[in-house]
DRENRO-995618 format. One record per residue (C-alpha): residue in one letter; x, y, z. Coordinates in steps of 0.001 Angstrom, whole numbers, plus 500000, padded with zeros to 6 digits. Layout:
AXYZ;...
***
This chain:
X651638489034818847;X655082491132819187;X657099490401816553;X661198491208816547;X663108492783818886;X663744496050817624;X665225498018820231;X664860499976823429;X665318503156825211;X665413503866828858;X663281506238830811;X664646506664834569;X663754503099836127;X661750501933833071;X662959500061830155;X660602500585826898;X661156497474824168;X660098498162820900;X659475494897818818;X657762494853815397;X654050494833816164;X653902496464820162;X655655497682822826;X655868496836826002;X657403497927829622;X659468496582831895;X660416498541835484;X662872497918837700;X660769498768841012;X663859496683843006;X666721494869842209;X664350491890843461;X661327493481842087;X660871493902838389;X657690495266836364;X656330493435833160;X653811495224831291;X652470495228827681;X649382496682827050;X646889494279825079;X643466495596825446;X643991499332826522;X647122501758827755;X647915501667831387;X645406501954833996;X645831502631837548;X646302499506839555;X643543498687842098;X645878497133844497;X649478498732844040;X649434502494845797;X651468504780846756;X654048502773845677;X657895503096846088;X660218502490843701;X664190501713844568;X665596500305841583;X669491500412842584;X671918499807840304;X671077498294836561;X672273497809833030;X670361497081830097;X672506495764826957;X671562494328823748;X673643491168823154;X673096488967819785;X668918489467819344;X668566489297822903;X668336491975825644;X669635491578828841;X668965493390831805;X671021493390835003;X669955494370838320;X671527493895841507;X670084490658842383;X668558489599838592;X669501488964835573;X666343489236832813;X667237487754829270;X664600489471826752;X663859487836823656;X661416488236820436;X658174488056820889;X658379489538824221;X659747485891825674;X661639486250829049;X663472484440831155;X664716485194834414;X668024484293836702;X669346485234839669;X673026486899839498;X674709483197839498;X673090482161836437;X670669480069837995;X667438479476836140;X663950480732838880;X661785481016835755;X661568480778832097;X658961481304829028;X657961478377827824;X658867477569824624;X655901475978822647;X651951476291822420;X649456474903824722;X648814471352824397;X646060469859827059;X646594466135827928;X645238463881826075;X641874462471827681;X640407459840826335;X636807457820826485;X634531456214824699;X631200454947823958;X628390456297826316;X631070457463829048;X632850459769826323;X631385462872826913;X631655462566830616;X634976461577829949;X636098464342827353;X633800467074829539;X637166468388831833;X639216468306828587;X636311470513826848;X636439473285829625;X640036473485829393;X639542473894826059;X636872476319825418;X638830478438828128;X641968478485826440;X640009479957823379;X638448482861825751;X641359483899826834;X643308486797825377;X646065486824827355;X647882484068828215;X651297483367829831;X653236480205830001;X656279479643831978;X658686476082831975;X657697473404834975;X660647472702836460;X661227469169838511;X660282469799842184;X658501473348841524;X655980473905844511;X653072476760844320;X651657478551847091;X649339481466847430;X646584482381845703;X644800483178848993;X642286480974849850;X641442478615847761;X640400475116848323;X642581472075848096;X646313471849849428;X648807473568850633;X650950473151847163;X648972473887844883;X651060471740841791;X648437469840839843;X645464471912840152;X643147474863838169;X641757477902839593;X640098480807838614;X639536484283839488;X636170485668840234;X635045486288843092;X631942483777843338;X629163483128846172;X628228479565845884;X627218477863848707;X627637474254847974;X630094472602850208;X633730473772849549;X635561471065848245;X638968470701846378;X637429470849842822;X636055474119843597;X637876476465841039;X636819479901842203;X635984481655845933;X635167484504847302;X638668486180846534;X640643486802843678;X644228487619844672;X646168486744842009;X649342486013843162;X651448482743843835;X654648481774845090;X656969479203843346;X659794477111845206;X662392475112843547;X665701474402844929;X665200476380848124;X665109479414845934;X661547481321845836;X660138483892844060;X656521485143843838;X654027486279840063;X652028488789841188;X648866488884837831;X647779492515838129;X644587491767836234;X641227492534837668;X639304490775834759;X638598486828834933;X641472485217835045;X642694481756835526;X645882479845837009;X647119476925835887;X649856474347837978;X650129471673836007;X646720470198835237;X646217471320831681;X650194469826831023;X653112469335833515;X655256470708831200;X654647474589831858;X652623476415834353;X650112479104833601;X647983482211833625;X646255484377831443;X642656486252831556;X639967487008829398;X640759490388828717;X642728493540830267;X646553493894829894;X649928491225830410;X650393493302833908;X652749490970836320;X654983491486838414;X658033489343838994;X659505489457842811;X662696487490844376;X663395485975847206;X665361483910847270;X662864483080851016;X659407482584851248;X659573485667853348;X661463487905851216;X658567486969848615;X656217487747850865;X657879490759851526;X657733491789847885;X654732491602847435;X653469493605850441;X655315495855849557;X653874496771846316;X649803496061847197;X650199497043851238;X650863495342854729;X648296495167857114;X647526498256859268;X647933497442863488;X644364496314864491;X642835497337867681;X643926494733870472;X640086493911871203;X639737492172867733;X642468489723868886;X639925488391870937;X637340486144870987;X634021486656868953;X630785485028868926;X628401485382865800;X625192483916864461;X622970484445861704;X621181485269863735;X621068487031867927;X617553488634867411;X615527490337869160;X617295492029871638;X616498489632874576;X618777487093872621;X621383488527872249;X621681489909875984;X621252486116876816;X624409485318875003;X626105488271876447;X625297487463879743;X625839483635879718;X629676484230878860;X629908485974881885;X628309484123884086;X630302481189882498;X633622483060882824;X634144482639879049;X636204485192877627;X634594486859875149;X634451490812873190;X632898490588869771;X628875490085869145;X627559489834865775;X624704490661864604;X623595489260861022;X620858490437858205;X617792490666860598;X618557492943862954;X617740495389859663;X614446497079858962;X613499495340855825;X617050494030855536;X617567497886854119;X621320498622855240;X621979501260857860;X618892500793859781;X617158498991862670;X614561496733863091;X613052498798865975;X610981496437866965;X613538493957867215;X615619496256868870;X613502498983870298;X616496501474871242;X620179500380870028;X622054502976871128;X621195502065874923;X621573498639873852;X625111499053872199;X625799501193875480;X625139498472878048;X627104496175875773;X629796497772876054;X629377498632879817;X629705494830879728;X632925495095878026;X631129493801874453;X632042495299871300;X629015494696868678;X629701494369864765;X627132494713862207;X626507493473858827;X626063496017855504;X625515494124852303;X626007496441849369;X622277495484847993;X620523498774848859;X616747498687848330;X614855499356845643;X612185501789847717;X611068504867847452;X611439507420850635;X614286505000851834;X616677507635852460;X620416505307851272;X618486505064847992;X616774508052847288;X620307509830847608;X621537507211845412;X619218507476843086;X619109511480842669;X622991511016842341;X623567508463839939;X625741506292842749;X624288503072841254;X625700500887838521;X623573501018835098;X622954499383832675;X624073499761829146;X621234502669828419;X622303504223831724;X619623502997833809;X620036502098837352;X620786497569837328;X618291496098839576;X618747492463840930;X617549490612843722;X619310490024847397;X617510489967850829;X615919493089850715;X614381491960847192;X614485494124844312;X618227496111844723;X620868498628843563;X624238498353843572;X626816501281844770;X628983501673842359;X632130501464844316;X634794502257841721;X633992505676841725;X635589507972844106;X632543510047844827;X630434507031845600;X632957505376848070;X632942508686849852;X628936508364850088;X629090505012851344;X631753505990854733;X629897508888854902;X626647506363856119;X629278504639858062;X628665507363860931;X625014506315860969;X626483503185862610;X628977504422864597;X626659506703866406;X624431504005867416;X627504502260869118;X628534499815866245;X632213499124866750;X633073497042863556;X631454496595860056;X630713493280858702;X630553493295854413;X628867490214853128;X627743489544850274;X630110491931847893;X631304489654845337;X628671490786844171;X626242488268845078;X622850488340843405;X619648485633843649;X618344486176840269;X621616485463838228;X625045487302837765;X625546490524837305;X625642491149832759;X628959491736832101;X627976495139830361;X626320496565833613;X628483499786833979;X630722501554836664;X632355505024836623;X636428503615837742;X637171507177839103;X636479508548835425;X637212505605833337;X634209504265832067;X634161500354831969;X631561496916832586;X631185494706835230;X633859492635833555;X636660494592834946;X635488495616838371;X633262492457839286;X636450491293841085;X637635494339843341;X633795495173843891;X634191494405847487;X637993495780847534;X636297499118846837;X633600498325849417;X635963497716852088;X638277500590851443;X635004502761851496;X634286501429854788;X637349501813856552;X637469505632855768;X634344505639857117;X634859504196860259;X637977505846860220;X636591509608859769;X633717508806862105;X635877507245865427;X639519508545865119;X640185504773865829;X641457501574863970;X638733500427861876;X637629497044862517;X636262495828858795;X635605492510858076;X634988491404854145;X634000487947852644;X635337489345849044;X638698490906848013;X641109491504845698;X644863491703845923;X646063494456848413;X642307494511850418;X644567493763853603;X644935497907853680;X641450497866854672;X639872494693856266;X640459491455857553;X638624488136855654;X637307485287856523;X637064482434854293;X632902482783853821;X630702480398854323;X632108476779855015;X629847473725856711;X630541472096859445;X632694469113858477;X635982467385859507;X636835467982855969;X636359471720856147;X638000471733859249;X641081469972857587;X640870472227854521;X641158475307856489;X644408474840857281;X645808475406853946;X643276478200853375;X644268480167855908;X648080479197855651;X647776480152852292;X645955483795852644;X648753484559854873;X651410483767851988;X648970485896849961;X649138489537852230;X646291489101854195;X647629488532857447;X644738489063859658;X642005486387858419;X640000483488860045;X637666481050859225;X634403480046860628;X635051477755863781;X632611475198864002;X631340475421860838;X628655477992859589;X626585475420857576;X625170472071858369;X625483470964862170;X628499471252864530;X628910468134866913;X630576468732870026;X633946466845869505;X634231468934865727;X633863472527868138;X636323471530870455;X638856470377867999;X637931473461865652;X638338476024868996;X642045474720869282;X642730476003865664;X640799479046865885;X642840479995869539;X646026480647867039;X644780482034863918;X644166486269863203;X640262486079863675;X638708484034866621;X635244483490865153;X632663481105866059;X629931481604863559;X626362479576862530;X623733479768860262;X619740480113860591;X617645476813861665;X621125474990862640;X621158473776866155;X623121476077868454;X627116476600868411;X627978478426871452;X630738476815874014;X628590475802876325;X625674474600873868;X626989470821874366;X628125469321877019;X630330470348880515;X633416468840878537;X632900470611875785;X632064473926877370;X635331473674879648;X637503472809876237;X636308475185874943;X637445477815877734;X640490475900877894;X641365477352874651;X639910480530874373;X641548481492877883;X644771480625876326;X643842483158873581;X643588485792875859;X647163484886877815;X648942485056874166;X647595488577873406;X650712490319873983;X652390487838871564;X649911487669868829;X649726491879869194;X653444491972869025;X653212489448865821;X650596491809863989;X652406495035865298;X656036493563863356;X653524493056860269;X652440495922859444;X656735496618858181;X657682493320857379;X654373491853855866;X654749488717857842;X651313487019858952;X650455485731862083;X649860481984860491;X652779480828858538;X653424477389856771;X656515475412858147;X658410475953855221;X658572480104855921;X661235479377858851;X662324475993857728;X662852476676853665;X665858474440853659;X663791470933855064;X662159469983852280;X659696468101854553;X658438471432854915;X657215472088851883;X653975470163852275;X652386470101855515;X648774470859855160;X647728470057859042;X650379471963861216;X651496475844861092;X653619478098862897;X651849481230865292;X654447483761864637;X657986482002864455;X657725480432868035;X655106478412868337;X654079475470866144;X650127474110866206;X649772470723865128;X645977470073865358;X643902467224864955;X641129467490862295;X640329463850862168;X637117462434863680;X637444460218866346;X641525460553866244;X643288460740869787;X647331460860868471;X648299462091865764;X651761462654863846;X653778465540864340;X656713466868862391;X659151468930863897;X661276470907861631;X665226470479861300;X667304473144862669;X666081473639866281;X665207471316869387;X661119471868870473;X659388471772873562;X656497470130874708;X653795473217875760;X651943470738878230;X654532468097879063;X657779470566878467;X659684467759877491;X662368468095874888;X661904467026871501;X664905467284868995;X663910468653865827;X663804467267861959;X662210464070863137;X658254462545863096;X656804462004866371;X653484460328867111;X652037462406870281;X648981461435872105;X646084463898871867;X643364463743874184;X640145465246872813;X641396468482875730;X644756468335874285;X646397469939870552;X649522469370870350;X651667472776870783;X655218473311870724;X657539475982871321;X660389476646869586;X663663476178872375;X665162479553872808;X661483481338872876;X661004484282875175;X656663484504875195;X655227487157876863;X651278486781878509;X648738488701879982;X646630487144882662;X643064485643881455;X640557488724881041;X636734488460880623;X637610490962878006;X640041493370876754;X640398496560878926;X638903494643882287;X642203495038883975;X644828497122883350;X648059495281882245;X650562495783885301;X652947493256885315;X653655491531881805;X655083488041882609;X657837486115880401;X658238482645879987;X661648481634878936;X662459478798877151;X666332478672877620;X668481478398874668;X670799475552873992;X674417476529875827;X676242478786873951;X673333480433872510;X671436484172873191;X667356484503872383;X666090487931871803;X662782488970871516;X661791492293870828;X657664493399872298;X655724496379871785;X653367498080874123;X650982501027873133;X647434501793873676;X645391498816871620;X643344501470869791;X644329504635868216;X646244505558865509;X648720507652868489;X651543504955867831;X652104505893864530;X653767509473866234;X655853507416869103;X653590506768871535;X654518503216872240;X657006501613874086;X659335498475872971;X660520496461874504;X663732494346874229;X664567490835876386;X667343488570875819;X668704485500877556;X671931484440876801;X673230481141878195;X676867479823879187;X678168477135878489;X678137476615882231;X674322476439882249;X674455479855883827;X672189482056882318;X671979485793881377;X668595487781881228;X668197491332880011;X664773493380880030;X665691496185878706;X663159499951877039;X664507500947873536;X661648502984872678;X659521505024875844;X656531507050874235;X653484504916875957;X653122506160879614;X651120503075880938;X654534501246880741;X654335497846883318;X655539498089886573;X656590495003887273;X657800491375885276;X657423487358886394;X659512485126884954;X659022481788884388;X662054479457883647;X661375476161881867;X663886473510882478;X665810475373885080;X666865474719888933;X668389477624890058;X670675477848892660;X671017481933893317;X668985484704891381;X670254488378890804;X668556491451889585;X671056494378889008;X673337492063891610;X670690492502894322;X669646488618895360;X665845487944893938;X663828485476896164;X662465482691893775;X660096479590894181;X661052475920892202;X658137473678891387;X659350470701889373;X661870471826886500;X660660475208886202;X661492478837888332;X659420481343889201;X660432484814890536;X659419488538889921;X661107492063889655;X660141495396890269;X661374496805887227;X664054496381884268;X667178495014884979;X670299493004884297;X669338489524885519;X672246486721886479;X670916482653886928;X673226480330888775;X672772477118888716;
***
């Protein structure tokens, strides 16, 4: 396809190699971070997910050295070669990846007789999709190469061995690991070999497909079926760096507001009106925390989007208002299927504007969703995004606090979308082909302006599709699973995985939406959900009922159990989120994030890590009442119900009641809580207590915690406060504590602090050498301050 290397010529950060037949680009965005581009199908295009973006190349030299070109940055060395074949080391020579040198050769799979075209039938997709492809990219398996990423697809954490493919797809069959495509596309993956990791970042919005190892474990894959070779190469050599990277080119996660840390209750569907005030009120009569109501298709007129179903709901704003009086927050669906019906306001504007895709003669595409016969926004154009968070006010006004986008892969009832249907990409005319997949990336950036313009606040968006870098303007869930153990299991790695992937705030149905929740799967699915991003318990139409208490008493106090321990980690899980937003770090992390040099790390599909301090090892087995735990090398690990002391790098079996999910917190953790609320903003936060998990002797903890008001964008100019605490322990036993302010821009700053010290008998407490009265119960202390201060432990 390239020919010879001819030569090359440098312009500022980018390298341009001329070979016989094309050329092609490669940029130095970082010395980590390098650029591969050759354009196959068309010259460059704006990238849907990389904006705004940065570009620090440092130091580099680019020499031609016997045929071959060799680029050097600060951190990479990139070997060039005809036909546009790279390979890529770090600065010691060290292989991370390599073209592979040969065509594509599927395994051989064999059959005969009556069975042989069942047999032959995977062999003939991979086949017929090699042929479809125009651009394809191999790269060299190397012995013990793990993948990650590739948000959330089904199957296991590593994702060696298996296919997948990108477009965004709404089938709902039970997820299971054949499943090739999702809801998302985000087309990036992270590679691990040798405790060195580096990420492939596939900037390619068409179809396109990844391959680990199933069509041959001699190379790894990915191509698509049209568009340009667009990737992006990014070093670690940590998971995080990677992760890093990559945020940094397609965006990190914006701050949410703090009430969307909390719990939410949803249903398809809380109509009329008198149902869902039933559910309001029975969580607070039950004392179950609780600030997000959903409310699905049919609280629509019609199903047409932006309206109400007035007799459903006869007035919503007073509705909404009493809601929130209650301390509720309510979130709405919009599907992007606008009627087909005339004197409907949404598509009469539509209509006379030409904001709906066409067809091929330029007439407006009609398909079928819930409302029947509908249009489709076309979202890719500027002026038609701005339409769309212009209705987003319509909402708002009523009360509506969040947005809730279903159904924008796009999904349609009477077949796919053609692939010629057209959209107008901000003045680039192109099909379905290339925008099918960021269709709902367009939606949801559309809708957080919107919500954005209209409040002055955070927007709270919630999207079942996305492409890569749709963390910049909603959180996901993982659409709609069933309720099975094996879904339950599975959305581990799904969720592990869209963190790895840049969408740090994401969730998954708990309990199930599909099929019927028993009461042992909700209270083993409510401990996951109490320690991912989103806190959603969700159900579909004519399935029996899925709130807390819609069991038994033991399930409806398990249940609070866990969701009151939510609402005590807020400060942590806001302070995780808050350090996101720079570092691109999610809230769920696999093992291997903190632990990259245990290999036992590298595939654990049933535990995670909640931040870098607490590890969540639940059990997703029916009937299962132990379970085994692995604790990761490198730090000792303590018991969060028993506090006992568990040295690390070692299996453990630990008993788990059905009440009881294993937890563990790393030793040397400083956690701050909030006492349990009914509901974000029902008291105001006055005293913040620690708990302190000493370090081993010798050792100093620090842990850094931000403050601000949990809604509006007034952080982002200095009002907040942060916080900085530190315990440093002698090798005496004695133990240092240090609370001290190294930012004050939030005036609702705490007044006072309780501390509570794990595994320690004190003998004499000081606070800025004044003596501190304190109370012993067991192995643990318990004493407050007034304020800041220097604090000295005796033993």
């Amino acid at each position: 396809m390239f020919g010879s290397l001819k030569g090359h010529r440098e312009q500022d950060h980018t390298i341009v190699i001329e070979f016989e037949r094309k050329n092609v680009l490669i940029e130095i965005i970082e010395p980590s971070i390098v650029h591969f581009f050759a354009p196959i199908a068309t010259e460059r295009r704006a990238s849907k997910a990389v904006e705004n973006l940065t570009v620090n190349p440092g130091v580099f030299s680019v020499d031609l050295q016997n045929s071959q070109l060799v680029i050097k940055t600060e951190k990479l060395l990139i070997h060039v070669f005809d036909e546009f074949v790279v390979d890529v080391f770090d600065t010691a020579g060290n292989r991370l990846c390599a073209d592979y040198r040969g065509s594509a050769r599927p395994f051989v799979r064999r059959g005969s007789g009556e069975g042989l075209e069942v047999a032959a039938e995977e062999g003939h997709k991979l086949e017929a999709e090699k042929h479809r492809l125009k651009i394809q990219a191999l790269k060299k398996m190397e012995k013990d190469m793990f993948f990650y990423g590739l948000g959330d697809k089904t199957g296991h954490l590593n994702k060696r061995g298996y296919h997948y493919k990108m477009w965004n797809t709404d089938d709902p069959s039970p997820h299971v690991e054949s499943f090739e495509a999702m809801y998302k596309s985000i087309p990036f993956f992270i590679s691990l070999k040798e405790k060195q990791a580096f990420g492939i970042f596939f900037d390619n919005t068409y179809e396109s497909v990844f391959d680990f190892g199933k069509e041959n474990d001699d190379y790894y894959s990915f191509g698509a079926v049209d568009g340009n070779l667009d990737y992006y190469f990014i070093y670690g050599p940590s998971v995080k760096e990677v992760v890093g990277g990559y945020t940094r080119l397609t965006g990190t996660t914006p701050l949410p507001q703090l009430w969307t840390l909390g719990y939410q209750q949803c249903r398809w569907a809380y109509t009329p009106e008198q149902r869902l005030r039933e559910i309001a009120d029975t969580f607070r009569e039950k004392e179950i925390p609780c600030d997000v109501l959903y409310l699905d298709i049919d609280y629509m007129d019609g199903y047409r989007v932006f309206t109400w179903d007035r007799k459903k709901f006869p007035d919503p704003e007073k509705t909404l208002k009493e809601l929130k009086d209650q301390g509720y927050k309510v979130v709405t669906i919009i599907d992007p299927g606008v009627k087909k019906d005339k004197g409907y306001a949404i598509c009469d504007e539509g209509l006379k504007n030409r904001y709906f895709a066409a067809d091929k003669d330029g007439v407006p595409y009609i398909n079928k969703v819930w409302p029947g016969d509908s249009l489709y926004p076309d979202f890719s154009n500027e002026r038609v995004r701005k339409w769309w968070a212009g209705n987003q006010k319509i909402m708002t006004d009523t009360g509506v606090a969040g947005i809730w986008n279903d159904m924008n892969e796009p999904a349609s009832f009477n077949g796919p979308l053609p692939d010629d249907v057209t959209f107008n990409n901000d003045g680039v005319l192109t099909d379905h082909r290339e925008i099918h997949n960021v269709y709902g990336h367009y939606m949801s950036k559309a809708t957080n302006e919107g919500i954005k313009n209209a409040t002055g606040q955070r927007p709270f968006v919630i999207t079942r599709a996305c492409y890569a870098g749709t963390q910049k303007y909603a959180t996901v869930w993982t659409g709609d699973n069933q309720s099975l153990w094996e879904h339950l299991r599975m959305s581990l790695p799904m969720l592990i995985n869209l963190g790895l992937s840049g969408i740090a705030f994401c969730g998954t149905d708990v309990g199930g939406f599909g099929f019927d929740c028993t009461a042992e799967l909700l209270s083993r699915w409510v401990q996951v959900g109490a320690f991912t991003p989103l806190f959603r318990n969700h159900s579909s139409i004519f399935t029996r009922d899925q709130e807390p208490w819609a069991f038994d008493e033991e399930t409806e106090a398990i249940n609070r159990k866990y969701i009151q321990l939510r609402y005590r980690l807020l400060p942590y899980l806001y302070d995780i989120l808050h350090d996101e937003e720079t570092t691109g770090l999610p809230m769920i992390r696999p093992l291997l994030m903190h632990y990259q040099d245990d290999p036992k790390t590298y595939e654990i599909n049933d535990e995670f890590l909640c931040g870098e301090n607490i590890l969540v090892a639940p059990v997703v087995g029916q009937g299962e009442r132990a379970r085994m735990v692995y604790l990761p090398e490198g730090n000792r690990w303590v018991d969060f119900w028993t506090k006992g002391i568990v040295e690390g790098g070692q299996y453990i079996v630990r008993d788990a009641p059905l009440d009881v999910c294993p937890i563990y917190i790393k030793e040397g953790s400083i956690l701050p809580l909030y006492p349990v609320q009914n509901f974000v903003g029902e008291k105001q936060i006055k005293q913040l207590t620690l708990e302190i998990y000493p370090p081993e002797k010798g050792r100093e903890s620090n842990y850094v915690h931000y403050q601000d008001d949990g809604s509006s964008f007034d952080y982002r100019s200095g009002a907040y406060n942060l916080y900085r605490f530190s315990a440093l322990r002698s090798e005496d036993g004695s133990i240092r504590i240090r609370l001290e302010k190294e930012h004050a821009g939030y005036k609702m700053a705490y007044e006072s602090f309780k501390l509570v010290l794990h595994h320690m008998k004190p003998s004499r407490i000081t606070a800025n050498g004044e003596l501190v009265a304190f109370e012993v119960f067991k192995n643990q202390a318990t004493f407050k301050i007034a304020d800041l201060a220097d604090v000295r432990i005796e033993i």
